[in-house]
C-alpha positions in Angstrom: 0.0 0.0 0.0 1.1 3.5 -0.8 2.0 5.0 2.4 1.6 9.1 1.5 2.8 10.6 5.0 0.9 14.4 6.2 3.2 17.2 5.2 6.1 17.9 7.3 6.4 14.6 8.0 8.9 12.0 6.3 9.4 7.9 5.5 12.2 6.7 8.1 12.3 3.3 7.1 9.8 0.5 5.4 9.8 -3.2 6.0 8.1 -6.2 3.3 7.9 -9.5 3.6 9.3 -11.8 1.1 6.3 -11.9 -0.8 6.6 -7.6 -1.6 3.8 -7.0 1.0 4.2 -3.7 3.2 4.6 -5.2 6.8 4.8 -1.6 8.5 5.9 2.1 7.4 7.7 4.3 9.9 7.2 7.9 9.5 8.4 10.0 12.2 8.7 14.5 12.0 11.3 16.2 10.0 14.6 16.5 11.5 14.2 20.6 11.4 11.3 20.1 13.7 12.4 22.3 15.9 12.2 25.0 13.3 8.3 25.3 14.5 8.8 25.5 18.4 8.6 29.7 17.6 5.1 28.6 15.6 4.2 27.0 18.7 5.2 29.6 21.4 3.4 32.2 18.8 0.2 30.2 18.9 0.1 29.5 22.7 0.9 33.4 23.0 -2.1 34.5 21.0 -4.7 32.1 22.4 -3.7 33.5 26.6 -3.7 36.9 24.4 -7.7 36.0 23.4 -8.3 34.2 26.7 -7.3 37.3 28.9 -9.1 39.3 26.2 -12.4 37.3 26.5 -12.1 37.3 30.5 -11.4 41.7 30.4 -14.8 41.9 28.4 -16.1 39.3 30.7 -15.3 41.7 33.5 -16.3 45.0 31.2 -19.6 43.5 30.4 -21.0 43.0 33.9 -20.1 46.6 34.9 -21.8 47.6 31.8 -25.4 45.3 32.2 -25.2 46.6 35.9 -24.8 50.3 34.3 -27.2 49.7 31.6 -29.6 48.5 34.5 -29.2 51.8 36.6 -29.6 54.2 33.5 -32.7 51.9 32.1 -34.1 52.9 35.9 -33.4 56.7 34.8 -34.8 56.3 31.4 -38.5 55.2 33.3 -37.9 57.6 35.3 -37.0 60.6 32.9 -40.0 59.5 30.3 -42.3 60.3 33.4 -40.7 63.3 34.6 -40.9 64.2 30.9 -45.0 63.3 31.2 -45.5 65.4 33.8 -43.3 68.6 32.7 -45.7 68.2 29.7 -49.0 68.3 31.7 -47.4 71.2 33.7 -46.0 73.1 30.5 -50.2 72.7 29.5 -51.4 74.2 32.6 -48.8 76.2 34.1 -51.1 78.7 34.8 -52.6 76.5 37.4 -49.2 76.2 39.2 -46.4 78.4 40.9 -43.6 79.8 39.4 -41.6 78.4 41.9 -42.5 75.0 41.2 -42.2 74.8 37.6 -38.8 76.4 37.7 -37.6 73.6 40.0 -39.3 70.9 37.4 -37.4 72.7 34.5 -34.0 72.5 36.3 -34.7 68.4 37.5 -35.4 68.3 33.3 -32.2 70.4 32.5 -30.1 67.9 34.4 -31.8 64.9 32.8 -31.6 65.9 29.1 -27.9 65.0 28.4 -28.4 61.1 30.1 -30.4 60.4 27.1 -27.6 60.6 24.4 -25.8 58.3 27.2 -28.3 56.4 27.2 -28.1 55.4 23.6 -24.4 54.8 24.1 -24.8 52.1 26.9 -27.1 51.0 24.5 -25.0 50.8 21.4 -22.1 49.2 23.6 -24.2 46.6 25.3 -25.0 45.2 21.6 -20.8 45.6 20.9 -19.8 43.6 23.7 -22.3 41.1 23.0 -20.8 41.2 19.5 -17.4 41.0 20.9 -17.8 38.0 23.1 -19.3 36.1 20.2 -16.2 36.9 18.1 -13.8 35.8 20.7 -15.8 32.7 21.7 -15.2 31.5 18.0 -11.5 33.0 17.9 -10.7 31.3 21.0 -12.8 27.7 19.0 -10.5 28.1 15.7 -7.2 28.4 17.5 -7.9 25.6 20.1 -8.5 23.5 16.9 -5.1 24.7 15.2 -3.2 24.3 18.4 -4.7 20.4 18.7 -3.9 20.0 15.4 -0.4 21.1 15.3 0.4 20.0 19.4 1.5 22.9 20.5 0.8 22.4 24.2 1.5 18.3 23.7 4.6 19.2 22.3 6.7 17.6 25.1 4.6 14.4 24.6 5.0 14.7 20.9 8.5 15.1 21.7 8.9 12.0 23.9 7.1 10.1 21.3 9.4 10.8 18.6 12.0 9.8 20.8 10.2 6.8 21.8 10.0 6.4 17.9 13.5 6.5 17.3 14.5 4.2 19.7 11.6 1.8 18.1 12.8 2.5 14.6 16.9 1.5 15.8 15.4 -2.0 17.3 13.6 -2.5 14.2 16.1 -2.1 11.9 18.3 -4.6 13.6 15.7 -7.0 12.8 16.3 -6.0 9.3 18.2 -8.4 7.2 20.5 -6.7 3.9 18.3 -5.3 1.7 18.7 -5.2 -2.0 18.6 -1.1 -3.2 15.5 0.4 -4.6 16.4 3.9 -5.0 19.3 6.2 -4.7 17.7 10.2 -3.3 20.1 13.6 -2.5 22.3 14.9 -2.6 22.9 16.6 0.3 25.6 19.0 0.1 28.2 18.9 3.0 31.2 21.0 1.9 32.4 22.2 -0.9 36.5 22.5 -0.6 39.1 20.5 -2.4 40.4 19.7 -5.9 38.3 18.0 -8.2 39.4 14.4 -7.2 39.1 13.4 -3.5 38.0 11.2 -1.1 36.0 12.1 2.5 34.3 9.4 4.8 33.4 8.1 8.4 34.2 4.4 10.0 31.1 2.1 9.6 32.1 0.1 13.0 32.4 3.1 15.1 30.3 3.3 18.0 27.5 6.0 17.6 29.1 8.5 19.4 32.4 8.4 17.7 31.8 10.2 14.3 35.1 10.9 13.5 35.5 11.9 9.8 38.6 11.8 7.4 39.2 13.6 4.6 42.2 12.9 1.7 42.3 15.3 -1.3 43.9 14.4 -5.2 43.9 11.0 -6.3 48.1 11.3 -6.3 51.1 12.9 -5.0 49.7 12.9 -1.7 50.6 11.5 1.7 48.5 13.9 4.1 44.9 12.6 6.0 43.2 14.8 7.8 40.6 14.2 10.6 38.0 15.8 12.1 35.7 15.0 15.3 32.6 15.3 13.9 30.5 16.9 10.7 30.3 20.1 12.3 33.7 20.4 12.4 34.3 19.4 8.9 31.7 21.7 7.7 33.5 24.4 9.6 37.1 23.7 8.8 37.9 22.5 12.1 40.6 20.4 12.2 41.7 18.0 14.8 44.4 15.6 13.5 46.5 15.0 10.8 48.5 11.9 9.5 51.2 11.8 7.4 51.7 8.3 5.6 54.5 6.4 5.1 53.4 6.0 1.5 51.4 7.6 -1.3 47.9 6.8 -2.1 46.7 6.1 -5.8 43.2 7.1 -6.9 40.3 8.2 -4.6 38.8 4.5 -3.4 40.3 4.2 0.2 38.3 3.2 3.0 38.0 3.5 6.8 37.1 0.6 8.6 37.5 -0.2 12.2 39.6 2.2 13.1 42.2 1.6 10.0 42.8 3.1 6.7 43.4 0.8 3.7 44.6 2.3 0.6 46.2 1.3 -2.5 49.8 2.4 -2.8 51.3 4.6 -5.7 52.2 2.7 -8.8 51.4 -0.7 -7.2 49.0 -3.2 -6.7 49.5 -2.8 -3.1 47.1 -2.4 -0.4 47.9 -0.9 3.1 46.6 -1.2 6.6 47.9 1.8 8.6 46.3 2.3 11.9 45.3 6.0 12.9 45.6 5.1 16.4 49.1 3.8 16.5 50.2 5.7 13.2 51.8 2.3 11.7 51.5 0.1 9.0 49.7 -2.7 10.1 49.7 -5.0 7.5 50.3 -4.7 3.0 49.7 -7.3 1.2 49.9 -7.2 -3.0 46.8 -8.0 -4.9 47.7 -10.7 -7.0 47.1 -9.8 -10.7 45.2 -6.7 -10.1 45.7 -4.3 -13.0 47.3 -0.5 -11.4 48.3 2.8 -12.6 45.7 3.5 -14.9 45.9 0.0 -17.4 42.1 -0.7 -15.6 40.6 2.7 -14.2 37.2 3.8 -13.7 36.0 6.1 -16.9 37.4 9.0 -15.3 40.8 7.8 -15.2 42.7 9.0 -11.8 45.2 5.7 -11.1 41.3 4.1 -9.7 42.2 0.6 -11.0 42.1 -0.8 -7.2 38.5 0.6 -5.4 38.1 -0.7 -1.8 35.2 -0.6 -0.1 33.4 -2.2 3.0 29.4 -2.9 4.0 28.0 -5.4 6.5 29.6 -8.4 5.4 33.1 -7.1 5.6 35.9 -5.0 3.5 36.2 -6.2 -0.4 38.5 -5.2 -3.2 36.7 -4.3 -6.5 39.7 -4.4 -9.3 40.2 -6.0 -13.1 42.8 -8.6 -14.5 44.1 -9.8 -17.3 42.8 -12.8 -16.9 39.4 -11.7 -16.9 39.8 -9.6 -19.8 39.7 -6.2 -18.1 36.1 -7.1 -16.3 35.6 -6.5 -13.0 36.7 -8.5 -10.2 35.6 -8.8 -6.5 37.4 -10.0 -3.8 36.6 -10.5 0.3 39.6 -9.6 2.0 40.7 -10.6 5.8 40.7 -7.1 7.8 44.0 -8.3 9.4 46.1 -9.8 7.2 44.5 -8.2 3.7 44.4 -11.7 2.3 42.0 -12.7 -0.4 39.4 -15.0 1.0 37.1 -15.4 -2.0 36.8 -14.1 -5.6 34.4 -13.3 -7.9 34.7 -12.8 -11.6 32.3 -10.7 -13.4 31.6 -9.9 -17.0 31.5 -6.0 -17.0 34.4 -3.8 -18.1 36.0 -2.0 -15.4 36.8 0.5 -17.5 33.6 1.0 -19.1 32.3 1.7 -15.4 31.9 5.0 -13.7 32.1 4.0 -9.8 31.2 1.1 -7.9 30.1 0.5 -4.3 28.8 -2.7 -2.6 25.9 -3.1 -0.2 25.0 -6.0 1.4 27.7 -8.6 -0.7 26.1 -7.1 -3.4 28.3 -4.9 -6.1 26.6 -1.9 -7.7 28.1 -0.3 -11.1 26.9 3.3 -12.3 27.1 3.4 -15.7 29.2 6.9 -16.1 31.2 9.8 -13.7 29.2 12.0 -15.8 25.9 13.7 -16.1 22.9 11.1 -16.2 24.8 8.7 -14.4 22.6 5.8 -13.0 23.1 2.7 -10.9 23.4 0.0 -14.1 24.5 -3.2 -13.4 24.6 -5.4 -10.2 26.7 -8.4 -9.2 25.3 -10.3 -6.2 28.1 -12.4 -4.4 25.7 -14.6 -3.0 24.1 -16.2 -5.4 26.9 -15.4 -8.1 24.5 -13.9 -10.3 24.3 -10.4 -12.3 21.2 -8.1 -13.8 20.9 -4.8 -15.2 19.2 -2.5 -13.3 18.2 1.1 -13.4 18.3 3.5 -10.6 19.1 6.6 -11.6 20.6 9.1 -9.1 20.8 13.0 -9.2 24.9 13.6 -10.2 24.3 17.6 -9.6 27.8 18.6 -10.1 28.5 16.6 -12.7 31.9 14.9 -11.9 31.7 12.1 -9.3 35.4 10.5 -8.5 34.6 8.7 -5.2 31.6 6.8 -4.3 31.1 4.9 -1.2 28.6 3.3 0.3 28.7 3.4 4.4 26.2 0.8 6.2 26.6 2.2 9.5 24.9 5.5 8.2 23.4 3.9 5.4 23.9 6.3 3.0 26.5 6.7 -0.1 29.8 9.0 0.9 30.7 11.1 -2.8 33.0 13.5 -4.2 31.4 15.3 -6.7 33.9 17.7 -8.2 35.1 19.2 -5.6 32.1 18.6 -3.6 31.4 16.9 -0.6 28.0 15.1 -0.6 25.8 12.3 0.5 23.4 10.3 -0.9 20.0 8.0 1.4 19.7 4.9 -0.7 16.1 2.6 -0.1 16.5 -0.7 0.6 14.3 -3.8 -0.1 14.0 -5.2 3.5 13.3 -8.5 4.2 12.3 -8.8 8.5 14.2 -11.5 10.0 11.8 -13.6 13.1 12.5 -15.5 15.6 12.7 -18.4 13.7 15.6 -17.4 11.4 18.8 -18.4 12.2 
């Protein structure tokens, strides 16, 4: 079933069984949530406004129905003083001077109460007015501030917490999913040379989010490392590292705490470990084409791309003994031996980057504009298909693209800048009864 979420809200995360059907959607508030807490405070600011408005006119109204009570008194009263100074004014003959003068200055102070009069009239019939408005003032925004929680916005806030916390023990139940559909970018940074490679450790804890950042694809020795995003974003810089050897092309990865990258003008790989700053382990990768004789299309020594996702760290690389197509080899973190190969039938150099998900390798058909994911390689069942998920390749130059399945999301380089990609998986829920 189509799940189309209210505005303002987004998708988290989906589940299906094997058979396609939806098992449950997760939707949860935007992150920017907090944007509307002003909204809020306005809202709950206006309503005490039209409450303590509607209680003052509350207040203003019985003085005035007591008023209007008193000169209502003095308006019987005045229409038969007015009666009588009539009758009098007929026959004043018949009575004293004395008498009628007193009358006529009783009338005199009585004439100007009648415009009043008319004004506590006139008022009455506003204030009744008024309380009406504000009754159904105070109705519409008591319905707005239901509808958007302003004053259950701390329960709203414990339930999305609640939500999250739900959301992280579902997706553990999550098997590896099988990608649907690549959205972004999100733009990080933009700094750096054309080439370049940025990314965080997928087996960090959640709060380490260290990230590392290695410019060019060549003539470079120099790592630089950051605490968090923040810091990146703002330049701030916590550690560098210079290695013992140059790297070739932009496809290093991070992963558990250690760097493995191909060395310059070799078929070399590297373990160097950031917290001792050694060389842990290198280890040559028999066969593997280097120094441009099997590149990705944009060239950049990227004959040897490594990568990792939640089986383990792999080696994506072509031979001559597979005619230039790709091949895929698990490694061993420690020793950087090859535990298992895969040869495929799609020419590295006909391919514009690569990343693997799940023990499943994804090929985008160009570096360029229109790029899409095309072709797929599943390790598992040793089995390839074309696919076609196109993906939004806004600055039109991508030399590094990684997939990361701590954050599940795709680390790029997109000429010169840093961004990331979500990518949808297929989920499959794992029960009980799975082993």
């Amino acid at each position: 079933t189509q799940i189309s979420p209210k505005e303002g809200w987004q998708v988290y995360s989906s589940a299906q069984d094997p058979d396609g059907r939806c098992i449950c959607t997760v939707v949860a508030p935007e992150q920017n949530l907090c944007s509307r807490d002003a909204k809020s405070r306005q809202l709950r600011q206006l309503l005490e406004k039209v409450q303590n408005m509607s209680q003052s006119i509350e207040v203003l109204n019985l003085r005035t129905q007591r008023d209007f009570q008193y000169v209502l008194k003095m308006e019987t009263q005045m229409k038969g003083l007015k009666a009588k100074f009539r009758q009098i004014e007929d026959d004043r003959k018949t009575l004293m001077t004395k008498h009628f003068q007193e009358l006529k200055e009783k009338m005199d102070e009585l004439l100007p109460l009648i415009p009043v009069l008319e004004q506590y009239k006139t008022d009455a019939k506003l204030i009744t007015q008024f309380k009406e408005e504000i009754r159904n003032l105070s109705t519409v925004l008591t319905g707005i501030q239901e509808e958007i929680g302003a004053y259950d916005y701390d329960e709203l806030h414990q339930r999305v917490l609640s939500l999250e916390t739900r959301l992280r023990d579902c997706m553990k139940k999550l098997t590896c999913g099988k990608l649907m559909k690549i959205t972004g970018p999100v733009t990080v940074k933009i700094s750096g040379t054309r080439f370049g490679a940025w990314m965080t450790d997928p087996l960090a804890s959640e709060k380490n989010n260290r990230v590392w950042y290695m410019d060019s694809y060549t003539n470079n020795k120099i790592v630089r490392e950051y605490k968090s995003i923040a810091d990146f974003v703002s330049g701030a810089e916590s550690r560098t590292y210079n290695l013992p050897f140059k790297w070739a092309g932009t496809n290093h990865v991070v992963y558990n705490g250690s760097l493995y990258f191909n060395k310059y003008q070799s078929n070399i790989i590297i373990k160097y470990s950031f917290d001792t700053g050694r060389v842990l382990a290198q280890r040559s990768l028999e066969y593997a084409g280097f120094h441009n004789v099997y590149p990705y299309t944009w060239g950049g020594f990227s004959d040897i791309d490594l990568m990792a996702d939640e089986i383990g760290l792999w080696a994506v690389y072509a031979t001559n003994q597979n005619a230039g197509n790709i091949v895929i080899s698990q490694l061993n973190q420690d020793t950087l031996e090859v535990l298992k190969s895969w040869s495929t039938g799609y020419p590295k150099r006909s391919a514009g980057e690569s990343f693997m998900i799940c023990g499943t390798l994804y090929v985008t058909n160009s570096h360029l504009t229109g790029a899409k994911v095309y072709y797929s390689y599943s390790t598992k069942t040793s089995t390839y298909e074309y696919t076609d998920i196109p993906f939004h390749n806004q600055y039109f130059h991508i030399s590094m693209l990684d997939y990361n399945a701590r954050d599940r999301a795709l680390y790029a380089w997109n000429n010169g800048h840093q961004v990331l990609f979500n990518v949808t998986l297929f989920h499959v829920i794992k029960t009980e009864d799975d082993t």
